[in-house]
C-alpha positions as CSV (number, residue, x, y, z in Angstrom):
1,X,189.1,70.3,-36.0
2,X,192.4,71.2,-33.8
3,X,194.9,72.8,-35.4
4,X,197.3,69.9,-35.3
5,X,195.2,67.5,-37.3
6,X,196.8,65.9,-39.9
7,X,198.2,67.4,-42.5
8,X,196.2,66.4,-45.5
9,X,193.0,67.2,-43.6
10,X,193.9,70.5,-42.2
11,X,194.9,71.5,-46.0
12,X,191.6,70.4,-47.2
13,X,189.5,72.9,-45.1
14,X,192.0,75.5,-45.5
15,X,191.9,75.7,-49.1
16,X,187.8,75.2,-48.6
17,X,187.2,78.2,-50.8
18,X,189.2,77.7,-53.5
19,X,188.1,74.1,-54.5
20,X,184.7,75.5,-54.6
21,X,185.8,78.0,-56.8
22,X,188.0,75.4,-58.7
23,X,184.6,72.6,-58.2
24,X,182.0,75.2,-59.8
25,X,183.8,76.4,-63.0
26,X,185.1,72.9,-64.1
27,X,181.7,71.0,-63.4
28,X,179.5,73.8,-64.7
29,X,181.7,73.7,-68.1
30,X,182.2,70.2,-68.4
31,X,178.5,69.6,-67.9
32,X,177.4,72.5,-70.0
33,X,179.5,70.6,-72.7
34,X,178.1,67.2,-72.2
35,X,174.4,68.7,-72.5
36,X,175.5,70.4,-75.7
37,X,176.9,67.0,-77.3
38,X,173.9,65.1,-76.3
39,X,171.8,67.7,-78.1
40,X,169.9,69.3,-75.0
41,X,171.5,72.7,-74.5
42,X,170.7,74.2,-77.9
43,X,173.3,77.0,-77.3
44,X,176.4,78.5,-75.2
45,X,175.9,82.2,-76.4
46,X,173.5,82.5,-73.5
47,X,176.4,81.8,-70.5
48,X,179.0,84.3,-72.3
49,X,177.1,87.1,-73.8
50,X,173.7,86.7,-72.2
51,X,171.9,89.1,-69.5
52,X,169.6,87.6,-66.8
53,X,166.0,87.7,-67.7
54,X,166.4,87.5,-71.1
55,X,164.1,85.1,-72.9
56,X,166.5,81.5,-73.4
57,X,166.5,80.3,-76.8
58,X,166.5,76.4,-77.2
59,X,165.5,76.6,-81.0
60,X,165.6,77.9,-83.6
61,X,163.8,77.5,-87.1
62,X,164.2,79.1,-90.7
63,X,160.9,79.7,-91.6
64,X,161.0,79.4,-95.2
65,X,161.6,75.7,-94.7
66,X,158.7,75.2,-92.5
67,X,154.7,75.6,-93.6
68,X,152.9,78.8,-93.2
69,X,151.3,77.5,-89.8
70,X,148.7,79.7,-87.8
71,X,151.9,80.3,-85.4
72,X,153.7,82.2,-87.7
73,X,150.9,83.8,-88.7
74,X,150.0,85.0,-85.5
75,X,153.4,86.1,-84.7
76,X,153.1,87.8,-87.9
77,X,150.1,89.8,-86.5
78,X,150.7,90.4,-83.0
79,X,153.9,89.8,-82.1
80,X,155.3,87.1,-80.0
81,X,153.1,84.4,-78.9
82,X,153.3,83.4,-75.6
83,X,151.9,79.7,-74.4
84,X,152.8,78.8,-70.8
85,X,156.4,79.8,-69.9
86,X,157.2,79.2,-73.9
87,X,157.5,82.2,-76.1
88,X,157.8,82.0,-80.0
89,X,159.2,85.1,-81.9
90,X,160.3,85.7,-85.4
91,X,164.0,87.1,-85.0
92,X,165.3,90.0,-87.7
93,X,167.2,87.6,-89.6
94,X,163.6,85.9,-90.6
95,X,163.6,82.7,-88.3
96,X,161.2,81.2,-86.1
97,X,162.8,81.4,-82.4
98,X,161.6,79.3,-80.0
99,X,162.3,80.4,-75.8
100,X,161.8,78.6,-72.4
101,X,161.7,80.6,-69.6
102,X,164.2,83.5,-69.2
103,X,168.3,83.0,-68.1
104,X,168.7,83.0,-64.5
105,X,172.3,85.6,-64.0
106,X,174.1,87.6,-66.2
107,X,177.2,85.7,-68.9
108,X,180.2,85.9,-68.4
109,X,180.9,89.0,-69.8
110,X,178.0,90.9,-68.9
111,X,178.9,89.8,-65.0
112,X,182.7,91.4,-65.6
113,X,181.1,94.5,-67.1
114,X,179.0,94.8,-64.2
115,X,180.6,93.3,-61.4
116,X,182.7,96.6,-62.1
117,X,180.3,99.1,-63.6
118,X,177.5,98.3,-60.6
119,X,179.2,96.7,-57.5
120,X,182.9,97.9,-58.0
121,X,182.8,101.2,-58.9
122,X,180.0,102.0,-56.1
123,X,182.3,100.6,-53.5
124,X,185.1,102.7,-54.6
125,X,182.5,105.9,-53.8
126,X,181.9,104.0,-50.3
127,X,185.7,103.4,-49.7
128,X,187.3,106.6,-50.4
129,X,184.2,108.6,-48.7
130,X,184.4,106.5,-44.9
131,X,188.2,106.1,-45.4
132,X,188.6,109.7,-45.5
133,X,186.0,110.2,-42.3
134,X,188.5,107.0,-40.7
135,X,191.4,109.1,-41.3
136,X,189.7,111.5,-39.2
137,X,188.7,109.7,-36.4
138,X,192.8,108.2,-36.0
139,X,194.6,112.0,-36.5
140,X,191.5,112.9,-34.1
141,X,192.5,110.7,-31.4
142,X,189.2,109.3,-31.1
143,X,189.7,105.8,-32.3
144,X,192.0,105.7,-29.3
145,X,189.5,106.4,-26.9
146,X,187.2,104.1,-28.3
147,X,189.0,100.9,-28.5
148,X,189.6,102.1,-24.5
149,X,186.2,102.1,-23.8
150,X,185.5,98.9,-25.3
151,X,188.7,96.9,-24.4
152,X,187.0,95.5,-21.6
153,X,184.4,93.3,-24.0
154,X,186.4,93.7,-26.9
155,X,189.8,92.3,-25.7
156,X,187.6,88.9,-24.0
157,X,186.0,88.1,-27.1
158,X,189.3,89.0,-29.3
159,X,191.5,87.9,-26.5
160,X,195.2,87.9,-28.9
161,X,194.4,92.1,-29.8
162,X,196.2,94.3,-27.4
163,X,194.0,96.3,-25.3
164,X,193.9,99.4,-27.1
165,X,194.3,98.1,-30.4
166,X,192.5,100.6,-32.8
167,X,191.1,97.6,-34.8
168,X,188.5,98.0,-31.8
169,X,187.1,101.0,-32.8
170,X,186.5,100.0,-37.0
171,X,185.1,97.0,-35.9
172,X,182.7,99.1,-33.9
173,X,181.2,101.0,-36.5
174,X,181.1,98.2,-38.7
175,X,178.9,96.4,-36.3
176,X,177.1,99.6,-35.4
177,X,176.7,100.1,-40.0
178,X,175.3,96.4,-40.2
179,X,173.1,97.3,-37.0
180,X,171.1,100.0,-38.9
181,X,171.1,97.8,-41.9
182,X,173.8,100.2,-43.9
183,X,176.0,97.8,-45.6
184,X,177.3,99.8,-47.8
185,X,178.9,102.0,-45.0
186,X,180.2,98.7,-42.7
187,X,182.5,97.6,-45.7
188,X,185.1,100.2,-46.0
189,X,184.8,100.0,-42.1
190,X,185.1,96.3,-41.9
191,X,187.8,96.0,-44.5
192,X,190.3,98.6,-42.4
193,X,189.2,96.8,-39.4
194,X,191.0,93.5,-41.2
195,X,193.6,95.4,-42.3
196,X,194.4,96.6,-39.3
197,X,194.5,92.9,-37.1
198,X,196.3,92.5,-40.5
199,X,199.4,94.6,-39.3
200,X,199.6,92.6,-36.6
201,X,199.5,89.0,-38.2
202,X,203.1,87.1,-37.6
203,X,202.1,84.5,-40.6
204,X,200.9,87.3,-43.1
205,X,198.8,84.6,-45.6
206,X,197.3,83.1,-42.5
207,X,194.1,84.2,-40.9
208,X,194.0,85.0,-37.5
209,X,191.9,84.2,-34.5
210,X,190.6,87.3,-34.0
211,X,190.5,88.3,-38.2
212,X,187.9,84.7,-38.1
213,X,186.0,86.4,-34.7
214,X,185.2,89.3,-36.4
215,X,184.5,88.1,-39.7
216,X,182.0,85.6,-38.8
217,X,180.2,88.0,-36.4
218,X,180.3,90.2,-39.8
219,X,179.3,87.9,-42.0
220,X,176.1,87.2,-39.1
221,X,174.9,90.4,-39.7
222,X,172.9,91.2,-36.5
223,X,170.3,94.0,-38.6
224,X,167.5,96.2,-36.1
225,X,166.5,98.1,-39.5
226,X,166.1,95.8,-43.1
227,X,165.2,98.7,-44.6
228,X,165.9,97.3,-47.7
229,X,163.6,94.2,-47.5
230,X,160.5,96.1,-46.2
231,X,161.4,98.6,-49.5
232,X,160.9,95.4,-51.7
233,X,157.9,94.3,-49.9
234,X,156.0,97.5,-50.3
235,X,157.1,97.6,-54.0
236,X,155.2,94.0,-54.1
237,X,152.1,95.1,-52.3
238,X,152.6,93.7,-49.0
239,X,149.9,94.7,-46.6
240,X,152.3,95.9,-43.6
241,X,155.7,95.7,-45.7
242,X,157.8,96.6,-42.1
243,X,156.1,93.4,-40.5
244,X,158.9,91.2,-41.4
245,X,161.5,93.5,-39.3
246,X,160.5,91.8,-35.5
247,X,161.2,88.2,-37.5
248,X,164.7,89.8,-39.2
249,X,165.7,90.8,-36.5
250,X,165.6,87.4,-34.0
251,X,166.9,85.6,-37.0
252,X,170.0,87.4,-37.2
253,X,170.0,87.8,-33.7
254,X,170.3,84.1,-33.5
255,X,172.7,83.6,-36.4
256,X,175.2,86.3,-34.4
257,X,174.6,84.5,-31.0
258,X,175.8,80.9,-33.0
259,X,178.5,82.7,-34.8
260,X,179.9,84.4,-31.5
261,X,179.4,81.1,-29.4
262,X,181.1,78.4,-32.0
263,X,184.1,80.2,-32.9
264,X,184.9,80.5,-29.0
265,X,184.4,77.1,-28.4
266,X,187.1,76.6,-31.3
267,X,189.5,79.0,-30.2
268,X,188.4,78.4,-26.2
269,X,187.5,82.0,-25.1
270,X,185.4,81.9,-22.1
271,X,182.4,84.0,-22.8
272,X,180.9,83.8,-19.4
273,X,182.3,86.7,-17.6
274,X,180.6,89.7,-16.5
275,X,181.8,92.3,-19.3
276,X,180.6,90.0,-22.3
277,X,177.5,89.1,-20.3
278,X,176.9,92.6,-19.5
279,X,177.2,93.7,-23.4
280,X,174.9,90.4,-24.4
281,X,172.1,91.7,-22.2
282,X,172.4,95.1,-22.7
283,X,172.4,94.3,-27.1
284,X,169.8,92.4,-26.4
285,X,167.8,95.1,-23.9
286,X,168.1,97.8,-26.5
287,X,166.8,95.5,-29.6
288,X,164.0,94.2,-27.3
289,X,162.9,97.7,-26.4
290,X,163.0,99.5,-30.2
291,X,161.0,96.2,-31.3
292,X,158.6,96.9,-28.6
293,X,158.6,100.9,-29.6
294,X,158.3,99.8,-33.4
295,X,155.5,97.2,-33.1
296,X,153.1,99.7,-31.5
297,X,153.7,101.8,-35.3
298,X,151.2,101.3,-37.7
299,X,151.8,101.2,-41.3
300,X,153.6,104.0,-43.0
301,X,154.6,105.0,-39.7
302,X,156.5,101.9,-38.8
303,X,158.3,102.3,-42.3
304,X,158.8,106.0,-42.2
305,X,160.1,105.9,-38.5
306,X,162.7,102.5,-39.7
307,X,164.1,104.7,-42.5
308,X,164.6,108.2,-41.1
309,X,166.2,106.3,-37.9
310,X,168.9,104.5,-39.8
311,X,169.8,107.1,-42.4
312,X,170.0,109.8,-39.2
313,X,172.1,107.9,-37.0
314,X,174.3,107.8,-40.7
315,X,174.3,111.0,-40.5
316,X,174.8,111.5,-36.6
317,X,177.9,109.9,-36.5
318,X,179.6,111.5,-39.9
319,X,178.4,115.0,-38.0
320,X,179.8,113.4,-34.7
321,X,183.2,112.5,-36.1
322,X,183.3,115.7,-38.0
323,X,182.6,118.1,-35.0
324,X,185.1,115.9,-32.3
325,X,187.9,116.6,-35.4
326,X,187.4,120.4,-35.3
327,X,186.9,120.0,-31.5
328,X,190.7,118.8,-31.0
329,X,192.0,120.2,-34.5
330,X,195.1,121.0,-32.4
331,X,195.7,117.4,-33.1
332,X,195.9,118.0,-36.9
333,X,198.3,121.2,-36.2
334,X,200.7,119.2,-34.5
335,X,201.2,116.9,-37.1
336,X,201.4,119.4,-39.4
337,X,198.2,119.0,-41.3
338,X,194.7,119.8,-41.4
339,X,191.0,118.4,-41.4
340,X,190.8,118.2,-45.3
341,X,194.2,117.1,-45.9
342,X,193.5,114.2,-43.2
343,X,190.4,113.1,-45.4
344,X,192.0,113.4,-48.6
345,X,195.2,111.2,-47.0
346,X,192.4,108.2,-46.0
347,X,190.4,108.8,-49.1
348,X,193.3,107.7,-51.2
349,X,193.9,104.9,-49.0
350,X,190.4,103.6,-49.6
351,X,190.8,103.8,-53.2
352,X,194.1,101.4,-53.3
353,X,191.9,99.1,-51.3
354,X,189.1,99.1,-53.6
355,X,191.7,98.7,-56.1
356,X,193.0,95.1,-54.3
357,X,189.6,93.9,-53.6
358,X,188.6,94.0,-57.3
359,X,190.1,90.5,-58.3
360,X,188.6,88.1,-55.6
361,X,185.3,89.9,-56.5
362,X,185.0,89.3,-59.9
363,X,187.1,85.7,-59.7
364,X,183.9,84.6,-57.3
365,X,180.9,86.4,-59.4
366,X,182.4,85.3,-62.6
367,X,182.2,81.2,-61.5
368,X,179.1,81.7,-59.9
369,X,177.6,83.1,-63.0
370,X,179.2,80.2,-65.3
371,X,177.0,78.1,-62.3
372,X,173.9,79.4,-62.5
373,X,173.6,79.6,-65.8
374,X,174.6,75.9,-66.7
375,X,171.7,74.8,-65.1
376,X,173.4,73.0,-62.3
377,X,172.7,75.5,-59.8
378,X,168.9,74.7,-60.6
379,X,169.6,71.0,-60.3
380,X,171.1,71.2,-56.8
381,X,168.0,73.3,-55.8
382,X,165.4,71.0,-57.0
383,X,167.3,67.6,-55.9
384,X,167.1,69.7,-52.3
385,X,163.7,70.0,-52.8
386,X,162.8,66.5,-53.2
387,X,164.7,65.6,-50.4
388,X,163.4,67.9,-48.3
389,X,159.6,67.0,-49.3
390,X,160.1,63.0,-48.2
391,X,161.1,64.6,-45.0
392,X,157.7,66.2,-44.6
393,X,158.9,69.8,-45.1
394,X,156.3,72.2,-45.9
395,X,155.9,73.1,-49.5
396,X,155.9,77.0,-48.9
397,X,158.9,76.5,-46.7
398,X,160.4,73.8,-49.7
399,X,159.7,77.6,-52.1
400,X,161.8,79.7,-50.4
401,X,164.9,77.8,-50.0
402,X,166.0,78.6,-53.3
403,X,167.0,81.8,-51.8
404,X,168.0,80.5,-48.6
405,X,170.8,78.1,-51.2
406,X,171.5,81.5,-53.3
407,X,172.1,83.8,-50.4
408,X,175.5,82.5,-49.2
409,X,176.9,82.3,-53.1
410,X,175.3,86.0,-54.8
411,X,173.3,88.8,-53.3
412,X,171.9,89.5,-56.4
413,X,170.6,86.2,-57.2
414,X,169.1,85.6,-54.0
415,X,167.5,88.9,-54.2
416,X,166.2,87.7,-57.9
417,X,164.8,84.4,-56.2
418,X,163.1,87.0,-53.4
419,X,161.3,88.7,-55.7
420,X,160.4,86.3,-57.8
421,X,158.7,84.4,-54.4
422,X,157.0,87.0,-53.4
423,X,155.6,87.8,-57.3
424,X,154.4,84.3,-57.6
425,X,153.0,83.3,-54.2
426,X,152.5,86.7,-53.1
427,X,154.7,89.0,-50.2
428,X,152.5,88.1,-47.9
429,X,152.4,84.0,-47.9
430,X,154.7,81.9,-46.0
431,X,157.0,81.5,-49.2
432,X,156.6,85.4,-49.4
433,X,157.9,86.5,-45.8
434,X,160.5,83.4,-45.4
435,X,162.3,84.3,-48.4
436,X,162.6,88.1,-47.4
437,X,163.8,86.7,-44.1
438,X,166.4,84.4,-45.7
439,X,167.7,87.4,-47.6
440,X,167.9,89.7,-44.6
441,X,169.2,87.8,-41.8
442,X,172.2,86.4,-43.4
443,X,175.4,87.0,-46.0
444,X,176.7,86.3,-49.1
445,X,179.7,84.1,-47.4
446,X,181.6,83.3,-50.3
447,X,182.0,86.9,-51.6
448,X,182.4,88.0,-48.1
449,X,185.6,85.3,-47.4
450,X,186.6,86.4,-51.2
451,X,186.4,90.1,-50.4
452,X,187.7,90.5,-47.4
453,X,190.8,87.7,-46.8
454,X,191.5,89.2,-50.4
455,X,191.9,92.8,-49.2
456,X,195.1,91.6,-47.0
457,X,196.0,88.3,-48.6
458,X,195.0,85.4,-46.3
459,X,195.0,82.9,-48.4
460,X,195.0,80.2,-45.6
461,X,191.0,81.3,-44.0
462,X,191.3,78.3,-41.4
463,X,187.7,77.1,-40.6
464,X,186.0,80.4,-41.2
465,X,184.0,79.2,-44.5
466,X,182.6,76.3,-42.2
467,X,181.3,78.5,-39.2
468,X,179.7,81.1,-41.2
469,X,178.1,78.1,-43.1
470,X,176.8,77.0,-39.9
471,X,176.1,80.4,-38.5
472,X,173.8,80.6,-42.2
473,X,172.2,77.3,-41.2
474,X,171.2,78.4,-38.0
475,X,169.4,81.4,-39.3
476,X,167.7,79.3,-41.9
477,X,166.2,77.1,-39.6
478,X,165.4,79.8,-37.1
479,X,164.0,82.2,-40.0
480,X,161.1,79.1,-40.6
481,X,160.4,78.8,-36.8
482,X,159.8,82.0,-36.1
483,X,158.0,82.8,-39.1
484,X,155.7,80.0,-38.7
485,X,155.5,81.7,-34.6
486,X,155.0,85.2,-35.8
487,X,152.7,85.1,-38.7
């Protein structure tokens, strides 16, 4: 869509993410309420104080009032009785309490607890530790050098950043984080990188061309090293848990290429000059020669040599940005400071931004929880389902889109789905090895649009919600081809 549609259309997509946020907590709660009335959602305890996996009453019985069945008696014995997915149980307070299945995600207040307790105070660690090596790398110099080197590629692809803009160089070791499958280091990089274009923004609640570039080649999350995924895989007994790593790593490969390719067709950058070619190939070169090194591993050997490579080039390039620092500490001198103090200067800086991210993440988990848990989630997934089957869609494929629907909304959730695919069909079926490859080879977009628009204030994200969609899409539907190729 152009940018001079009309009016009422443009304003639609813009505010894309926040009538899904607005959609999901009024039709989860409205629905949740009309189940209650008509007498089939026995209680609303479970979506406010509940925690995901716990057994989900929908009865309860005082058993004084009912006969002395073999049921109670057996619970009496033995403890709870378990037929099928039903569990029966005699609670403290004497009554007979009757459970289906388990709860899906975390209440409400259970996913504000830990939305800061397990995701937000983790990335505060993460923010103020890179922040503080950032620092370094600016006093240093060295970010300017960078962005220099890369201008030539960089500046076609974000053709509105100056060449030397140092925005260059964070969105480098983002890229180069997500690469070797460390995404807890690419954030603090990836949010200074948007901070950065942010400085630069003439409409400051607007998002940029280049802020929607970056962020959908981000949120495409070209990975050489799930480490990750072939950890769960072993815990579930796969046979050759790093065999889904070749398969990860085209499907992200893809999802970047249809990220990269759609948002310059919307904002008409000519990728097809020598520079962007040359960097293409050469991305492409280098991927095509570690898969060929890693597929001749065996084993332990294929998962040993995975791990120690993307936790040592971690570690390469905080020794790397370390030793240039003391290298040129004149620098530091002539600004009157030192290495330490530099840190400590970005360290604080990361904190404040862990400090603004903090609403948009628990605003987005706290509706998607309120969603899952009203059932409505599960009703989109199974309507899917049944389309998808009078379409002819394999039923192991038909399996694992649960994650593929829950990947885009919670990491967690989809992650929950994964293991739960692999548990009942086994890692190694088609179910098995497509869900691992819907959770590696693409993003929680929501979250990500929350998180990082949030850390400088876009509110207007232009049609970044519906490329990353796409770019998502694209790696679904390549994830099932090649898995269908490979295995």
């Amino acid at each position: 869509m152009a940018d001079g549609a009309p009016a009422a259309v443009l304003s639609f997509v813009n505010m894309a993410l926040s009538r899904f946020w607005t959609f999901i907590l009024l039709l989860s709660i409205t629905y949740v309420l009309v189940m209650l009335a008509a007498g089939r959602q026995y209680s609303l305890g479970s979506l406010v104080n509940g925690r995901q996996g716990e057994p989900l009453v929908v009865a309860e019985l005082d058993t004084t009032a009912i006969p002395d069945t073999g049921l109670l008696g057996a619970i009496r014995a033995n403890g709870p009785v378990v037929e099928g997915d039903t569990t029966y149980t005699i609670s403290k307070s004497g009554t007979l309490v009757k459970s289906v299945g388990t709860q899906p995600a975390d209440g409400l207040f259970a996913t504000c607890r830990n939305t800061i307790t397990d995701l937000w105070l983790p990335l505060i660690g993460y923010l103020t530790f890179f922040c503080g090596l950032l620092n370094l790398l600016i006093d240093s110099r060295a970010m300017e050098k960078v962005a220099r080197f890369l201008s030539p590629v960089f500046h076609r692809v974000f053709p509105e950043l100056r060449r030397d803009h140092p925005a260059y160089g964070l969105m480098t070791m983002n890229f180069a984080a997500n690469f070797l499958g460390l995404d807890s280091a690419a954030t603090p990089f990836g949010l200074k990188a948007m901070e950065s274009m942010q400085e630069d923004n003439p409409q400051k609640d607007r998002a940029t061309n280049s802020q929607i570039m970056f962020l959908c080649l981000h949120a495409a999350g070209l990975t050489l090293l799930p480490t990750s995924i072939i950890g769960y895989r072993a815990a579930q007994g796969a046979a050759n848990p790093a065999d889904i790593m070749i398969p990860c790593i085209i499907t992200s490969f893809v999802g970047t290429l249809v990220a990269l390719f759609l948002v310059a067709a919307k904002q008409r950058i000519n990728l097809f000059n020598l520079p962007v070619m040359l960097a293409v190939l050469g991305v492409s070169a280098l991927i095509g020669g570690l898969m060929a090194y890693i597929s001749g591993l065996a084993g332990v050997s294929k998962f040993h040599f995975t791990d120690n490579l993307s936790n040592g080039m971690l570690l390469v390039i905080i020794a790397l940005i370390v030793g240039y620092a003391f290298l040129v500490e004149r620098y530091f001198t002539e600004k009157g400071t030192n290495m330490f103090d530099s840190f400590v200067h970005g360290a604080k800086d990361g904190f404040t931004t862990g400090l603004r991210v903090l609403p948009y993440m628990l605003a987005m988990l706290a509706a998607l929880s309120i969603f899952r848990n009203s059932g409505l989630m599960g009703i989109v997934m199974d309507g899917l389902g049944w389309a998808m089957a009078l379409f002819g869609v394999d039923k192991q494929v038909i399996d694992a889109i649960p994650v593929a629907l829950m990947r885009p909304f919670s990491a967690g959730g989809s992650r929950g789905f994964m293991l739960d695919a692999m548990k009942t069909y086994g890692a190694d079926s088609l179910t098995g090895q497509l869900s691992c490859l819907f959770q590696g080879a693409a993003e929680t977009t929501f979250y990500v649009v929350a998180l990082y628009f949030g850390s400088v204030n876009v509110k207007d994200s232009r049609y970044t919600l519906g490329i990353m969609l796409l770019a998502d899409l694209a790696c679904v539907i390549t994830a099932v081809f090649v898995c269908k190729l490979y295995f």
